[in-house]
Backbone bond lengths (Angstrom), bond angles and torsions (degrees), N, CA, C in turn:
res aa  C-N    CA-C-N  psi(-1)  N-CA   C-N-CA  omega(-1)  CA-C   N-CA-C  phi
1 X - - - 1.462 - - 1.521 112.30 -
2 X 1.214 127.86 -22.78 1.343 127.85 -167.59 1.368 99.67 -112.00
3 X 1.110 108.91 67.95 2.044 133.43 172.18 1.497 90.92 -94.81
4 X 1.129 122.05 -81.17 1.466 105.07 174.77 1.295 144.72 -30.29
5 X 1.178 110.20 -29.27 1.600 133.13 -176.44 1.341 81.04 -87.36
6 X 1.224 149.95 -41.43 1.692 131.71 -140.64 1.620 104.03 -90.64
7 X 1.959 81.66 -39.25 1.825 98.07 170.73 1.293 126.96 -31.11
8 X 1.765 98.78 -68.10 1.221 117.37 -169.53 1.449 122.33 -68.16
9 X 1.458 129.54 -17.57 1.074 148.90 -151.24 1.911 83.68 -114.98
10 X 0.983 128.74 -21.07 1.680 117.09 160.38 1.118 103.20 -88.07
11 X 1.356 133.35 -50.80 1.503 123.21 -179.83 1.539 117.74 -34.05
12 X 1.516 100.98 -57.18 1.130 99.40 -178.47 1.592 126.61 -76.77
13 X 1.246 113.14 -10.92 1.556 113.58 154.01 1.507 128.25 -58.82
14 X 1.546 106.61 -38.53 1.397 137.05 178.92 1.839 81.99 -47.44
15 X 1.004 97.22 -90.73 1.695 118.03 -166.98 1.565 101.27 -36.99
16 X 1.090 124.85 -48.25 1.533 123.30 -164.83 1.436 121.45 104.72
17 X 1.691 121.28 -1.86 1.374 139.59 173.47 1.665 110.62 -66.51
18 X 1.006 86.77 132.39 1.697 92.09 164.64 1.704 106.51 -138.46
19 X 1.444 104.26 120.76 0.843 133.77 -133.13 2.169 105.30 -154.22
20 X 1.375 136.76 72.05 1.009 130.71 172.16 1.777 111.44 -26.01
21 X 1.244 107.51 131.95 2.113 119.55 162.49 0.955 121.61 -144.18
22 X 1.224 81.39 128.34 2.519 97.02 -170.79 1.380 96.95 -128.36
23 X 1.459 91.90 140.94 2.065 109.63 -177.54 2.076 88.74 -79.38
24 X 1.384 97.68 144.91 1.236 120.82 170.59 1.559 105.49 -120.88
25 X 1.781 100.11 171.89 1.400 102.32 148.45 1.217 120.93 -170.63
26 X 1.879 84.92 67.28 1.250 112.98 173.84 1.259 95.14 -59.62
27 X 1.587 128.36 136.61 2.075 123.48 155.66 1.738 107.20 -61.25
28 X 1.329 102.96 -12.57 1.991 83.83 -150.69 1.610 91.30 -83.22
29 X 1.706 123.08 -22.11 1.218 111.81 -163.16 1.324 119.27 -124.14
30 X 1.236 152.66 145.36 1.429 155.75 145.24 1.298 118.64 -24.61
31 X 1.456 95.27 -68.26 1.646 124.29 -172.66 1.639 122.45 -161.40
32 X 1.114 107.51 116.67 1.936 104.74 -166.40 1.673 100.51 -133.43
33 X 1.477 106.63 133.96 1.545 107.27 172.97 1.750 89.62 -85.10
34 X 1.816 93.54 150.49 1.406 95.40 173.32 1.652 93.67 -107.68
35 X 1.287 108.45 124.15 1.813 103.11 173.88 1.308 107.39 -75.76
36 X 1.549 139.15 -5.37 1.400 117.02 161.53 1.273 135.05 -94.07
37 X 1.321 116.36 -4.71 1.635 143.32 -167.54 2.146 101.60 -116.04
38 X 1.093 95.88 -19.23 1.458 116.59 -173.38 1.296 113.00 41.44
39 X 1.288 124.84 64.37 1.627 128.54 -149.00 1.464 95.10 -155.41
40 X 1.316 132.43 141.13 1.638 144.45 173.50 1.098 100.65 -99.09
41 X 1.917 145.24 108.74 0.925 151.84 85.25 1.495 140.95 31.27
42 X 1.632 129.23 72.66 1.412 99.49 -164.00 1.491 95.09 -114.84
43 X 1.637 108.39 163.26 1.622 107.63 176.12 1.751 108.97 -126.18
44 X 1.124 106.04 52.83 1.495 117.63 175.34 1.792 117.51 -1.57
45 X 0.937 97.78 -46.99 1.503 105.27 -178.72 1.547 100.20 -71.34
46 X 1.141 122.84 -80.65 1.579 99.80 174.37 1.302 125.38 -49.23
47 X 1.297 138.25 -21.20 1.592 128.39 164.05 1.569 112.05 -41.54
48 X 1.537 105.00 -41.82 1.333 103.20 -136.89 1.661 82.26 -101.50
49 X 1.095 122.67 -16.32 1.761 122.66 144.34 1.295 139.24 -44.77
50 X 1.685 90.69 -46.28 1.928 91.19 163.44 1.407 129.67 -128.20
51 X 1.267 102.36 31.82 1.400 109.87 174.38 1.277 110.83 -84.60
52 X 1.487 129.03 -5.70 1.408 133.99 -175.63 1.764 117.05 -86.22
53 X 1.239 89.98 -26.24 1.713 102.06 175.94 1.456 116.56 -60.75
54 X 1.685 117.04 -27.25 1.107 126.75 -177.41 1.957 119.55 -79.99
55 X 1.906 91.07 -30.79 1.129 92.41 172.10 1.885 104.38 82.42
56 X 1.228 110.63 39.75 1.342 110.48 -163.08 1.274 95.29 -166.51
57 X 1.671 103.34 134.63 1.558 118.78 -165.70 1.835 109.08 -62.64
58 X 0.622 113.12 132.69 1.636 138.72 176.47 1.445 108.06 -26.07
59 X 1.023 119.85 -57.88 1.859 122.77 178.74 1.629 105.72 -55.67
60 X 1.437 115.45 -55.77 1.686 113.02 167.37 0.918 113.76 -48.62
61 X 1.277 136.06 -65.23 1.521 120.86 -159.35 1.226 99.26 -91.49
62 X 1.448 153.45 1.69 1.408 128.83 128.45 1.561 123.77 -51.32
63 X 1.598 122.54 -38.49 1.532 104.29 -176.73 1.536 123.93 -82.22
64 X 1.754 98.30 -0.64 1.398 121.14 178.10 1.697 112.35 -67.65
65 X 1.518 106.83 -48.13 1.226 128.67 -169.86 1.724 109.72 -70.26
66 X 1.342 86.65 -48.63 2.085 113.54 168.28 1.191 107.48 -41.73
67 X 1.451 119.00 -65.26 1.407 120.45 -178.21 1.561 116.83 -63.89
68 X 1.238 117.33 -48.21 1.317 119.42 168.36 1.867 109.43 -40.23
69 X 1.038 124.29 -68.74 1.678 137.73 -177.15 1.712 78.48 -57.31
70 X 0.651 149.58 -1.77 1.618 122.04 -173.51 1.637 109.15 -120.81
71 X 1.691 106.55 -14.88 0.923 130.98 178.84 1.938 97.04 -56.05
72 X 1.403 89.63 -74.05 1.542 111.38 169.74 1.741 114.57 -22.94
73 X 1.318 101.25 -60.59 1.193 117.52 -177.33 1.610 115.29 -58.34
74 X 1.365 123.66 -19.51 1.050 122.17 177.01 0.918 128.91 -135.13
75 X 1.755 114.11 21.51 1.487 136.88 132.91 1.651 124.49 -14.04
76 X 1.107 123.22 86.89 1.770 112.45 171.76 1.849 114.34 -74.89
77 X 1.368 81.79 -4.33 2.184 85.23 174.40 1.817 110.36 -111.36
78 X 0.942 86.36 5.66 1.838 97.17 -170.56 1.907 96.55 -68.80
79 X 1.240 115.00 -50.79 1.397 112.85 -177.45 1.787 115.19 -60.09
80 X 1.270 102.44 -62.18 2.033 100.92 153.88 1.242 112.84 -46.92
81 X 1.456 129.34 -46.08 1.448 99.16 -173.50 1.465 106.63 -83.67
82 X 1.167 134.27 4.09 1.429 135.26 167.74 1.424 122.61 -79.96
83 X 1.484 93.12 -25.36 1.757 93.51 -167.82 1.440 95.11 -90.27
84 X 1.263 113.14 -34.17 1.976 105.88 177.08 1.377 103.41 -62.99
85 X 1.407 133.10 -49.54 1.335 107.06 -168.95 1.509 112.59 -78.29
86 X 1.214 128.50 -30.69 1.850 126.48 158.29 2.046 96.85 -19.01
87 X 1.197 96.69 -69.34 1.555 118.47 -178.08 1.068 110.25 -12.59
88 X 1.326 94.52 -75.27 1.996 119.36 -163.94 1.439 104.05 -58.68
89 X 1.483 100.74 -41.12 1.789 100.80 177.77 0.937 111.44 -82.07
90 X 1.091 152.35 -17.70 1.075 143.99 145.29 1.647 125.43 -45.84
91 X 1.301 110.78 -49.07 1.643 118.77 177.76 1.975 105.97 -60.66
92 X 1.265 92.13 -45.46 1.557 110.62 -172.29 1.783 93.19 -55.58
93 X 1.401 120.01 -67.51 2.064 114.80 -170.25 1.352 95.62 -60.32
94 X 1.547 141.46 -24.15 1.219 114.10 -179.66 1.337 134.56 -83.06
95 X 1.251 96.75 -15.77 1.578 111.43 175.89 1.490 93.62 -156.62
96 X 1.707 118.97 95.50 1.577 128.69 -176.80 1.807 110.65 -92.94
97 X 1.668 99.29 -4.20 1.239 109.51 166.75 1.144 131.54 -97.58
98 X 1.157 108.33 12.64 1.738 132.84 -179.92 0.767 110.75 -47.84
99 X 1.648 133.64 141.20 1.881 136.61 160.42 1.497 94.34 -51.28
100 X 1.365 115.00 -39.61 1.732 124.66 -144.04 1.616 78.71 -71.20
101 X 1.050 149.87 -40.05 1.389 135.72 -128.15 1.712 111.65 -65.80
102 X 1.447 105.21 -19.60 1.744 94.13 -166.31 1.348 77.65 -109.04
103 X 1.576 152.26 -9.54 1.276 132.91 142.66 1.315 125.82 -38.64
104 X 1.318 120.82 -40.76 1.884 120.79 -168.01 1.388 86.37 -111.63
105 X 1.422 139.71 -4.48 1.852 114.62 160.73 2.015 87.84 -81.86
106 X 0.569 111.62 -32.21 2.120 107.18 177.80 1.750 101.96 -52.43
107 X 1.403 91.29 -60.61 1.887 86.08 -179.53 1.919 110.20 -76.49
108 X 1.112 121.27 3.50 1.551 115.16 163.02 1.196 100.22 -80.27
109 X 1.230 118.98 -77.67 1.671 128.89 -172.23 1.800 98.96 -39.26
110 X 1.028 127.59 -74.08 1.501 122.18 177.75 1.458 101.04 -24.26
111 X 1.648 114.87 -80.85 1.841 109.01 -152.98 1.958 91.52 -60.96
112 X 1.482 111.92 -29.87 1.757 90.42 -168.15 1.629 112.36 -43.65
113 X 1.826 92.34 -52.85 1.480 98.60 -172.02 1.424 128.45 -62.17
114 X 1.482 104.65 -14.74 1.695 128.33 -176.26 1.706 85.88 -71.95
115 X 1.035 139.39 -63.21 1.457 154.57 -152.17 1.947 93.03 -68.67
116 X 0.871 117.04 -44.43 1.224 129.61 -157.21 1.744 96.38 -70.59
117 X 1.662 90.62 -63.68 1.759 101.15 174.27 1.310 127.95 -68.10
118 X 1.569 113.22 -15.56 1.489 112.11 163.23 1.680 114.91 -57.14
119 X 1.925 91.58 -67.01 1.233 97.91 168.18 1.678 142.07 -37.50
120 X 0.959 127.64 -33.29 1.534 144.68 168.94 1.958 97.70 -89.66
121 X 0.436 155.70 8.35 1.491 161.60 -161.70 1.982 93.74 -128.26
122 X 1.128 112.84 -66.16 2.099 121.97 171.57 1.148 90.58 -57.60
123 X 1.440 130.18 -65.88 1.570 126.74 -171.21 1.628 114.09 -50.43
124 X 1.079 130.84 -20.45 1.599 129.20 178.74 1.666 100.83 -76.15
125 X 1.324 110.41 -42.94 1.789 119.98 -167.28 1.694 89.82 -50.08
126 X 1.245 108.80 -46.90 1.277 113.18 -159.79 1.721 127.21 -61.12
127 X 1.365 86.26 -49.59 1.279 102.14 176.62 1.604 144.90 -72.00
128 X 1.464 117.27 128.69 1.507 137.53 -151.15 1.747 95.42 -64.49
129 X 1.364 128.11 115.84 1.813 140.31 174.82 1.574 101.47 -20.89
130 X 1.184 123.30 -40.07 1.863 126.96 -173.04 1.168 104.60 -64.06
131 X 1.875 132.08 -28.90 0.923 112.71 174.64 1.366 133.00 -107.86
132 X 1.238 115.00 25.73 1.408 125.42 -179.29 1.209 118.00 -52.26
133 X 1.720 118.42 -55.98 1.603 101.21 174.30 1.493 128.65 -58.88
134 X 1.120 104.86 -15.39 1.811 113.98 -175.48 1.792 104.11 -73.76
135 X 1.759 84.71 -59.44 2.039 93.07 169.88 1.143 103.72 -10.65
136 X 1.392 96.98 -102.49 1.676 134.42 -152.03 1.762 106.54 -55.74
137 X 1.862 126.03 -25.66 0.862 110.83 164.62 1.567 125.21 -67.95
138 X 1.563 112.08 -35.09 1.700 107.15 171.50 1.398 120.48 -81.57
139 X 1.227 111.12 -26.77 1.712 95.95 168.47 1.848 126.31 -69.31
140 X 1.358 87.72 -15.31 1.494 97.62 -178.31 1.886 111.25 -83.83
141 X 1.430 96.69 -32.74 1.597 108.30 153.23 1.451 140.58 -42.92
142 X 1.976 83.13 -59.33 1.562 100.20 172.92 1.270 143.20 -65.82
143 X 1.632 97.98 -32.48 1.301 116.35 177.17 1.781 101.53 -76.59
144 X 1.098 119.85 -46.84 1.268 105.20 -174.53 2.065 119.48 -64.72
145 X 1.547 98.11 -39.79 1.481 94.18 153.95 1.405 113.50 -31.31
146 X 1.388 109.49 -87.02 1.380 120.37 178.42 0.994 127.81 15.58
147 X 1.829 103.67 -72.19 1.444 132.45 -156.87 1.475 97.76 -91.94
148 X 1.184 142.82 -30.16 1.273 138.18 172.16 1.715 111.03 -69.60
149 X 1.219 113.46 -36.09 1.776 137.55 -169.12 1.675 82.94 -73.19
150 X 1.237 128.39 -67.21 1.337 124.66 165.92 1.562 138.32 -15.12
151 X 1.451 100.43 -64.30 1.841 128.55 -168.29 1.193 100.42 -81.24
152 X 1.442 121.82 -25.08 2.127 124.81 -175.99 1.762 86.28 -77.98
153 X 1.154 122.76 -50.79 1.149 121.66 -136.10 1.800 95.54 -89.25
154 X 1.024 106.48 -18.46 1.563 119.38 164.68 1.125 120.36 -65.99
155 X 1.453 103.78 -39.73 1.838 117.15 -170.96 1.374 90.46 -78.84
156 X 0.920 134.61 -92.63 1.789 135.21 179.57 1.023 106.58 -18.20
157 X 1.316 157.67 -74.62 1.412 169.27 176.94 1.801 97.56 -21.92
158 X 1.618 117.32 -62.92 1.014 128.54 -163.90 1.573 106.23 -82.91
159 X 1.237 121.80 -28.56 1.004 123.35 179.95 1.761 118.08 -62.55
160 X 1.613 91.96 -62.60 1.455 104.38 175.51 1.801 108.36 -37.37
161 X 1.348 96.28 -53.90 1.831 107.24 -173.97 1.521 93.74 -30.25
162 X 1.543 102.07 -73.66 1.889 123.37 -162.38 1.463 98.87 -44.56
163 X 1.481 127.47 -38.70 1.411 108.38 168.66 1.210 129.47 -92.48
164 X 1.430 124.19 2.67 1.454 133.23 158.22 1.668 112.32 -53.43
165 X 1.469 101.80 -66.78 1.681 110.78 152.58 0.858 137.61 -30.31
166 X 1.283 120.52 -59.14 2.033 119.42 151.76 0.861 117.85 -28.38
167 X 1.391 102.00 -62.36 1.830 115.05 -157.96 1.816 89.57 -64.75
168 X 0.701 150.96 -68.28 1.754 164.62 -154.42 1.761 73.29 -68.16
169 X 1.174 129.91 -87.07 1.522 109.49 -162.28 1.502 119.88 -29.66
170 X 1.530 113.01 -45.43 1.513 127.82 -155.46 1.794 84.96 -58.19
171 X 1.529 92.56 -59.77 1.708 101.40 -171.72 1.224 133.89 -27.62
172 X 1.256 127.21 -43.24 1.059 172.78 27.76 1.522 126.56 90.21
173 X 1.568 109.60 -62.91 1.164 109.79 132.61 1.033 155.02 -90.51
174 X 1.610 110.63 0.16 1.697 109.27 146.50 1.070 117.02 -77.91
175 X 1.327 134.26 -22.24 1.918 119.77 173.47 1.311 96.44 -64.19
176 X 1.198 132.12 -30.37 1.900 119.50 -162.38 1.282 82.65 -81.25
177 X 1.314 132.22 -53.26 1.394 128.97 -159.08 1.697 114.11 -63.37
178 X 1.380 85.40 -15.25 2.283 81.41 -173.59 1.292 94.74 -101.96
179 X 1.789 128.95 -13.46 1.396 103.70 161.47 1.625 126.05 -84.83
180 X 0.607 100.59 27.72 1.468 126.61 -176.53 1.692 118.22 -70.29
């Protein structure tokens, strides 16, 4: 089962990276660099779930995905764009009733997608001319995932708020109403 893992761990010899990789199984991800553990993550079982959508043999769109996570990994803006969005979440739990709040989910979604396009941007340096059409078809995928995975997760966020507010209005007007 750990063909993938064996893969990736030549790739990255290929390249000259050294670079820690541990099998997960997380569901939400394929493959994720963790920037605090500084280690690439793979979940084989979901690879081998959506590597079929692409229509492209299994070893490509793993070293496609590889390079992308490695992209990450060798981000020199990845730590700034990490520490601003820490930030925002942070501003957001302290006051989740904030006007600001769908302002600093705007600047998350921005640095995510900034992070995203760095990453795929290192991931092109990387990658061998044979696989260009494969590249450019999943990053052009991914990124647009992304940005949709983004805008849901905005809407919910804001939504919940708008009924936090209710609920605090309702409150609110039953204390006025029982002094009554």
């Amino acid at each position: 089962m750990c063909e993938i893992l064996s893969f990736c761990n030549e790739v990255l010899n290929e390249k000259e990276i050294v670079i820690p990789l541990e099998l997960t199984n997380d569901p939400n991800f394929e493959m994720y660099y963790d920037f605090e553990q500084k280690k690439i993550f793979i979940n084989e079982n979901r690879i081998r779930d959506n590597y079929k959508k692409y229509n492209a043999p299994l070893l490509k769109y793993v070293r496609i995905i590889l390079y992308h996570e490695l992209g990450h990994a060798l981000d020199n803006s990845l730590k700034d764009i990490n520490e601003d969005i820490d930030q925002c979440y942070t501003k957001i739990n302290e006051n989740p009733l904030s006007n600001q709040v769908s302002l600093l989910y705007t600047r998350i979604n921005k640095n995510s997608l900034q992070a995203e396009i760095n990453a795929w941007s290192i991931a092109e340096t990387l990658k061998e001319p044979q696989f260009t059409n494969l590249f450019f078809k999943v990053k052009k995928n991914e990124l647009k995932q992304h940005k949709v995975t983004s805008k849901l997760e905005k809407k919910r966020i804001i939504l919940n708020i708008e009924k936090t507010k209710g609920e605090i209005n309702l409150i609110n007007l039953r204390d006025q109403a029982s002094k009554l």
